[in-house]
C-alpha positions as CSV (number, residue, x, y, z in Angstrom):
1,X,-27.7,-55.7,70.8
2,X,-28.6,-51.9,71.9
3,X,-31.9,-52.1,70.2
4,X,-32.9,-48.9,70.9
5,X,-30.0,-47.5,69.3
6,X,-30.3,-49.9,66.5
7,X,-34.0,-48.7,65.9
8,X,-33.7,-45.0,66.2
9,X,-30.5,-45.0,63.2
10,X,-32.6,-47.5,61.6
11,X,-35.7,-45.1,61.5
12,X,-33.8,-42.4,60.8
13,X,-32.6,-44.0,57.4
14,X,-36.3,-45.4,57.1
15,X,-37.6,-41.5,56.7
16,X,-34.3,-39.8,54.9
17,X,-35.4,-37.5,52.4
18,X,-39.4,-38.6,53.5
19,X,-40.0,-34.5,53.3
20,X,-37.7,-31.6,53.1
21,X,-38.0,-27.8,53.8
22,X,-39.8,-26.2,53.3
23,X,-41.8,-28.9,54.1
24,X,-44.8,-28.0,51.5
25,X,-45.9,-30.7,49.0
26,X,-45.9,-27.5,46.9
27,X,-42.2,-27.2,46.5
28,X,-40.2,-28.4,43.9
29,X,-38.0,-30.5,45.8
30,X,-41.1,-32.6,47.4
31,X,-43.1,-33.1,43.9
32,X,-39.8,-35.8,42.9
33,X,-39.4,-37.7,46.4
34,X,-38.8,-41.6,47.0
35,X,-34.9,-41.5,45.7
36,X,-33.6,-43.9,48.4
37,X,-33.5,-47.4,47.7
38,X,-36.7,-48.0,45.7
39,X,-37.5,-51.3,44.2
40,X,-39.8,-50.7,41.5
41,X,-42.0,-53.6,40.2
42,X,-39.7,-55.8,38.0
43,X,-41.8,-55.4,34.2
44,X,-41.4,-51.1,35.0
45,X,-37.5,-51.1,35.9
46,X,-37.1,-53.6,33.3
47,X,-38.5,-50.6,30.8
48,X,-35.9,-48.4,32.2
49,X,-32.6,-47.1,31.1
50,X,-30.9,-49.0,34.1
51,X,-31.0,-46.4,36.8
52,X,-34.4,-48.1,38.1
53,X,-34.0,-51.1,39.6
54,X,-36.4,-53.8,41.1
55,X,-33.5,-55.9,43.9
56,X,-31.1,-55.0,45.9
57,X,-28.5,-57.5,47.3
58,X,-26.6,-57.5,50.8
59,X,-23.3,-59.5,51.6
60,X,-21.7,-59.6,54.9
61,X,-19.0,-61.8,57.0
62,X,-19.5,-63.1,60.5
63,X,-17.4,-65.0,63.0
64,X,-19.8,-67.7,64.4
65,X,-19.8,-70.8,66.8
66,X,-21.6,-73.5,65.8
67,X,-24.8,-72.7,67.8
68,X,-24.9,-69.0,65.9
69,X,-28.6,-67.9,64.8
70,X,-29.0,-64.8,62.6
71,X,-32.3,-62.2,63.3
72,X,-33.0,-60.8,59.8
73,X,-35.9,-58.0,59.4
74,X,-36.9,-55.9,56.8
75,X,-38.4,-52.5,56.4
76,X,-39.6,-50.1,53.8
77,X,-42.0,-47.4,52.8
78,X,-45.6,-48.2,51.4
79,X,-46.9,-45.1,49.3
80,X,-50.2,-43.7,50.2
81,X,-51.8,-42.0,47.1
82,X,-54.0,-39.6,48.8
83,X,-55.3,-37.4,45.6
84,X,-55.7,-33.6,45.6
85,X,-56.5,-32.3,49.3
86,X,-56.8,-28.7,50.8
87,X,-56.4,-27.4,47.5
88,X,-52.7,-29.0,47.4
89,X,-51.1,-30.9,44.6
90,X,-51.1,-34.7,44.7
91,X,-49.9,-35.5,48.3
92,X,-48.0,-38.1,48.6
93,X,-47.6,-40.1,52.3
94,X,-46.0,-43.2,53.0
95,X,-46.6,-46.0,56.0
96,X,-43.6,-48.1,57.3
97,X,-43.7,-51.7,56.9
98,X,-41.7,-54.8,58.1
99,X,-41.4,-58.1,57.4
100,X,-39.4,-60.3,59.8
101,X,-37.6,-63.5,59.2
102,X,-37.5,-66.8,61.3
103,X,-34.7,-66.9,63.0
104,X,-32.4,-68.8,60.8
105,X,-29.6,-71.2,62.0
106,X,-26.5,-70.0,60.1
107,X,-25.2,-73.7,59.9
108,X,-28.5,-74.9,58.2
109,X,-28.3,-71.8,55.9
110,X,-25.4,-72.5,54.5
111,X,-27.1,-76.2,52.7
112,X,-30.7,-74.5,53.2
113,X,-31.1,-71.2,51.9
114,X,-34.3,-69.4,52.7
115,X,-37.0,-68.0,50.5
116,X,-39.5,-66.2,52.1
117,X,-42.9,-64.6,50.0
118,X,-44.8,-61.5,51.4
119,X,-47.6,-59.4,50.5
120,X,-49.5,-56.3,51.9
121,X,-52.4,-56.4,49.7
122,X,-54.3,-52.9,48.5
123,X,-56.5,-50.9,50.1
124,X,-58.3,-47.3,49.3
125,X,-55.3,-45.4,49.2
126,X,-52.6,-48.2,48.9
127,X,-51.5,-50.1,46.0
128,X,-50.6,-54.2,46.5
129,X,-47.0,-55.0,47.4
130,X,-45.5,-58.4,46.5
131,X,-41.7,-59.6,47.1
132,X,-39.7,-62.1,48.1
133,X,-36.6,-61.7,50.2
134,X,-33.5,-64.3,49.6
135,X,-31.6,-65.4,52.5
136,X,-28.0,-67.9,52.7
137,X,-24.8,-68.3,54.3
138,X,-21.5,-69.8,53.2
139,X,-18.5,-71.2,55.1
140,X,-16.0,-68.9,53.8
141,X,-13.2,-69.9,56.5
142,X,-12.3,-71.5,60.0
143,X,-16.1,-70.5,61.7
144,X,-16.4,-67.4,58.8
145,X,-19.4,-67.0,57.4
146,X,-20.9,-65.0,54.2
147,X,-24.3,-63.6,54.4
148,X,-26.4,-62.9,51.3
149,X,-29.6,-61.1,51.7
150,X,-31.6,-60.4,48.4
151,X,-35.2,-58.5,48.6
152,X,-36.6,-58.6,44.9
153,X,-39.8,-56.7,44.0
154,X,-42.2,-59.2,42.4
155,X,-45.6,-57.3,42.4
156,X,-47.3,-56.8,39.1
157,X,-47.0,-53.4,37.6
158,X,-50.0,-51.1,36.8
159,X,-49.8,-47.7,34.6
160,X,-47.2,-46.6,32.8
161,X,-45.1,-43.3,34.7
162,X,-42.9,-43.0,37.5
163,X,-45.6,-41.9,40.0
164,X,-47.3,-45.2,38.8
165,X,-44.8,-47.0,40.1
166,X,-43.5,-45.7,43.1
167,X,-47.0,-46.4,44.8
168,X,-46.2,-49.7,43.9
169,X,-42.3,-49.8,45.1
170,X,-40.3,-50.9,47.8
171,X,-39.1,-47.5,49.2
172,X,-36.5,-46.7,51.3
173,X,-36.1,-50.4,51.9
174,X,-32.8,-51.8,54.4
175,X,-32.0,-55.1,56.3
176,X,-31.5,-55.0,59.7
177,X,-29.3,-58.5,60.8
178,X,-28.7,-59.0,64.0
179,X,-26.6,-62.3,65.4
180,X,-26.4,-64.4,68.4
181,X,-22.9,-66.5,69.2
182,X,-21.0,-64.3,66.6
183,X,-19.7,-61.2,65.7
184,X,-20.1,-59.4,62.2
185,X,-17.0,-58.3,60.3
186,X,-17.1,-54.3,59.6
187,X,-16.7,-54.0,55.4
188,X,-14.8,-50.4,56.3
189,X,-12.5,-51.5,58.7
190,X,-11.6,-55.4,58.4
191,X,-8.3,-57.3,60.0
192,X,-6.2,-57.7,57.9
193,X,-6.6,-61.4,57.1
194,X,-9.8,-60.6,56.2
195,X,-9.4,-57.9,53.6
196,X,-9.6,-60.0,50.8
197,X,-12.5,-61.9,51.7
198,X,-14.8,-58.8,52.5
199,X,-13.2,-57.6,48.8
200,X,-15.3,-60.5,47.4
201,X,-18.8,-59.2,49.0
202,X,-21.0,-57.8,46.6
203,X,-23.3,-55.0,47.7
204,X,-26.0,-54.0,45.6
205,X,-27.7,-50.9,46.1
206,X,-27.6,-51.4,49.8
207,X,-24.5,-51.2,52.6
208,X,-23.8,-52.9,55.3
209,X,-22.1,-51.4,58.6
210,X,-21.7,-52.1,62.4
211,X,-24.8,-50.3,64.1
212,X,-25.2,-50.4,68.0
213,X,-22.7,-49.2,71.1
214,X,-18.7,-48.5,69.7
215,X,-17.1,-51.5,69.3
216,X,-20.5,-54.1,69.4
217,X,-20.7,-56.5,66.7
218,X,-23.8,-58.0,67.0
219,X,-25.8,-56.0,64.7
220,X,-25.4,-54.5,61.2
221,X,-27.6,-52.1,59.2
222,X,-27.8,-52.6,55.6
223,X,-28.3,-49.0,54.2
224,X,-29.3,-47.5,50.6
225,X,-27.4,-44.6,52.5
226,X,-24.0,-45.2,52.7
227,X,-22.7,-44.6,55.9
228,X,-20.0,-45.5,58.6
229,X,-19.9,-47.8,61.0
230,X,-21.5,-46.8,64.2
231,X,-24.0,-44.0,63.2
232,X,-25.7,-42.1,65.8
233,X,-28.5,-39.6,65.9
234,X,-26.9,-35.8,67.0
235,X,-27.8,-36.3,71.2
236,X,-28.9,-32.5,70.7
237,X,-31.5,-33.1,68.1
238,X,-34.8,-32.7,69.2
239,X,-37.2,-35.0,66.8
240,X,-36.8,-36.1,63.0
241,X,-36.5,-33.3,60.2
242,X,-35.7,-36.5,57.9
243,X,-32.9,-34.4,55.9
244,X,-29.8,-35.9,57.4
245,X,-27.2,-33.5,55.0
246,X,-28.7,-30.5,57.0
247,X,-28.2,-29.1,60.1
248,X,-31.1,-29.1,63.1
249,X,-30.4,-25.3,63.9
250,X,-30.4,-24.3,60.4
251,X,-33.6,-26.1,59.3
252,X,-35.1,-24.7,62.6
253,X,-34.2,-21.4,62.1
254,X,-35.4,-21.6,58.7
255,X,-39.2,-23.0,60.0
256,X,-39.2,-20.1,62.0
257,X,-39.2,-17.4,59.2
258,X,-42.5,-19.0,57.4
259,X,-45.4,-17.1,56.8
260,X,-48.3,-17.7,58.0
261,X,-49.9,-18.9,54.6
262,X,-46.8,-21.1,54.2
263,X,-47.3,-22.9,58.0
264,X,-50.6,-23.8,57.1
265,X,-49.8,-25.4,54.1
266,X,-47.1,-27.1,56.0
267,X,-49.7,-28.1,58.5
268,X,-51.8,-29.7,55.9
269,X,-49.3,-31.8,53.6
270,X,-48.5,-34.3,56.2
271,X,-49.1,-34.9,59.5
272,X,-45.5,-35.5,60.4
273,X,-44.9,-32.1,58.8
274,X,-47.4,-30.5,61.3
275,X,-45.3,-32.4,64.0
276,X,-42.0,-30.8,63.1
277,X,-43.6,-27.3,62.7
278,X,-45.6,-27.7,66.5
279,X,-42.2,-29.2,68.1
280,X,-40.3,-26.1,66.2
281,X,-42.9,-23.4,67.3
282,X,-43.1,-25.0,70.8
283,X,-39.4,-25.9,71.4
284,X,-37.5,-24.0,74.8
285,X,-35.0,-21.7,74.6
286,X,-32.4,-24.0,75.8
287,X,-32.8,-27.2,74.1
288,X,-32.3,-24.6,71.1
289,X,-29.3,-23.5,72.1
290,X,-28.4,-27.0,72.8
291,X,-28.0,-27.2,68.7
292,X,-25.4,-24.1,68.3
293,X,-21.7,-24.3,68.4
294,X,-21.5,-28.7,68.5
295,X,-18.4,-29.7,67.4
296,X,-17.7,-33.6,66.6
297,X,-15.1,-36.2,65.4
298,X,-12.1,-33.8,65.6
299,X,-8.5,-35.3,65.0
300,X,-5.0,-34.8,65.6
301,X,-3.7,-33.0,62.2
302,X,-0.6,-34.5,62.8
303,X,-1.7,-38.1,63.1
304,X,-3.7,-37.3,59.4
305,X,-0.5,-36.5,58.2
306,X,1.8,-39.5,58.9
C-alpha cells in the first residue's frame, strides 16, 4: 500500500466542505456546515424525516489466500463548540479522530464477526462520542470474500436542534481497509464474472473505491463522497482549500481580492483558515502559475463513440 497516497486522498475527503470561501464563519454558506456523512445520535435521526441518519454500512469483495488479514481504520470529525469569539457568530471547529481495528483474519471473520465499542469522552469544548463499528466477511466464491463494515452512532442525545446534534455526530466519517494476501475487487469496474456478485453489495451512505498507485488493489477508501477509483490530489495544488468542486486558481484568485476587514475575520474563524490565507498571500509567482491552463483525463472522441 502507497500509504502516503492513501492518507493524503483520505484527508482530503476527511476536510471536504470543512470551510468554504470566503472562508468567514460569517457567511451564509459556513453557518449550515457538516453535510458529509454525519451520523447523528440514534434517538435525534430517529426524530427526523429520514434524511438524518445515525449508520452507515460498507460492502466490498476481495480475492484472498488463506493467510489474508484485513487493516480496517476509521476516521471522522469531532465538533468543537467554541461559543461567540472576536465578535464572530458561533464558530464552529472540528478535530479528526481515528479509531483502528485489530487486524482481523478474514477466514475467522467470516464465523467471528467483530464488534468493537469506542468512546472519546467530553471535554470543555467537546461533546461525548459513543459508537460501535461492525466488522464480517463471507465466502462468496472460490477464495472471494464480502466485506461488511457498519459504524453506528450510539451516544446519547442532548438538546433538541440540529446544531445540538452535530457536536454530538460522527462527521465526515469513512473506512479506510487495507489487505494483505488479496486483492479488492473495484465496485466501478468489476470482471465480468463478478458483476453480479458486486450487484449484491449494499452501500449505505458510504462508497467504496480502489485508492493507492493505478492499478494497486490493496487498499480501498470507503467515501460519503462518491468518487472513482484511483483519486489523486491535483500534483499542482499547493495545500488544502477543502472545496474539492472548485478550482485552486479560482479560489486563490478570489482570496486575493479580500479586504482587509474581511482577512481578518478570515484570520480569526479558524486557524486552518488563517493557514490558507498566509500560504495564499505568501505563495511564488511560479507555483501560481503552476495552477493555470492544467488539462487532465482527455480521451479519444472517437473511442467515446463506438
Amino acid at each position: 500500500m502507497n500509504t502516503k497516497l492513501v492518507e493524503d486522498i483520505a484527508a482530503a475527503v476527511l476536510y471536504e466542505g470543512y470551510l468554504l470561501y470566503p472562508y468567514r464563519a460569517s457567511a451564509i454558506k459556513n453557518k449550515q456546515r457538516w453535510n458529509f456523512g454525519v451520523l447523528y445520535p440514534r434517538s435525534y435521526a430517529e426524530q427526523q424525516s429520514g434524511s438524518d441518519t445515525w449508520w452507515m454500512q460498507t460492502e466490498c469483495l476481495v480475492r484472498a489466500g488463506l493467510n489474508a488479514r484485513l487493516d480496517l481504520r476509521v476516521r471522522f470529525l469531532h465538533i468543537v463548540q467554541r461559543g461567540r469569539e472576536n465578535n464572530l457568530v458561533n464558530a464552529q471547529a472540528a478535530r479528526d479522530r481515528e479509531v483502528i481495528m485489530p487486524v482481523l483474519d478474514l477466514s475467522d471473520l467470516a464465523s467471528h464477526p467483530t464488534r468493537l465499542s469506542f468512546m472519546f469522552p467530553p471535554d470543555d469544548d467537546q461533546a461525548c462520542l459513543e459508537g460501535i463499528i461492525e466488522t464480517s466477511s463471507e465466502l462468496v466464491g472460490d477464495d472471494l470474500f464480502k466485506i461488511r463494515v457498519g459504524i453506528f452512532n450510539q451516544g446519547p442525545f442532548a438538546g433538541s436542534t440540529r446544531e445540538d446534534a452535530l457536536v454530538q455526530s460522527l462527521v465526515s466519517t469513512h473506512t479506510i481497509l487495507g489487505v494483505e494476501d488479496g486483492e479488492f475487487i473495484s465496485l466501478l469496474d468489476p470482471p465480468a464474472e463478478l458483476r453480479e456478485a458486486v450487484g449484491l453489495c449494499k452501500n449505505i451512505g458510504t462508497w467504496p473505491v480502489l485508492v493507492g498507485e493505478q492499478d494497486q488493489r490493496d487498499a480501498m477508501l470507503s467515501s460519503p463522497i462518491i468518487l472513482y477509483d484511483y483519486p489523486q490530489i491535483a500534483p499542482e495544488s499547493s495545500g488544502a482549500l477543502f472545496d474539492g468542486t472548485e478550482i485552486d486558481e479560482i479560489l486563490t484568485l478570489r482570496i486575493m481580492t479580500l479586504t482587509d476587514q474581511e482577512k481578518l475575520e478570515m484570520c480569526l474563524t479558524d486557524d486552518r483558515a488563517r493557514q490558507i490565507l498566509e500560504r495564499t498571500e505568501s505563495m511564488p509567482h511560479e507555483q501560481f502559475m503552476k495552477m493555470h491552463g492544467v488539462l487532465r483525463g482527455l480521451r479519444d472522441v472517437q473511442e467515446e463513440l463506438l
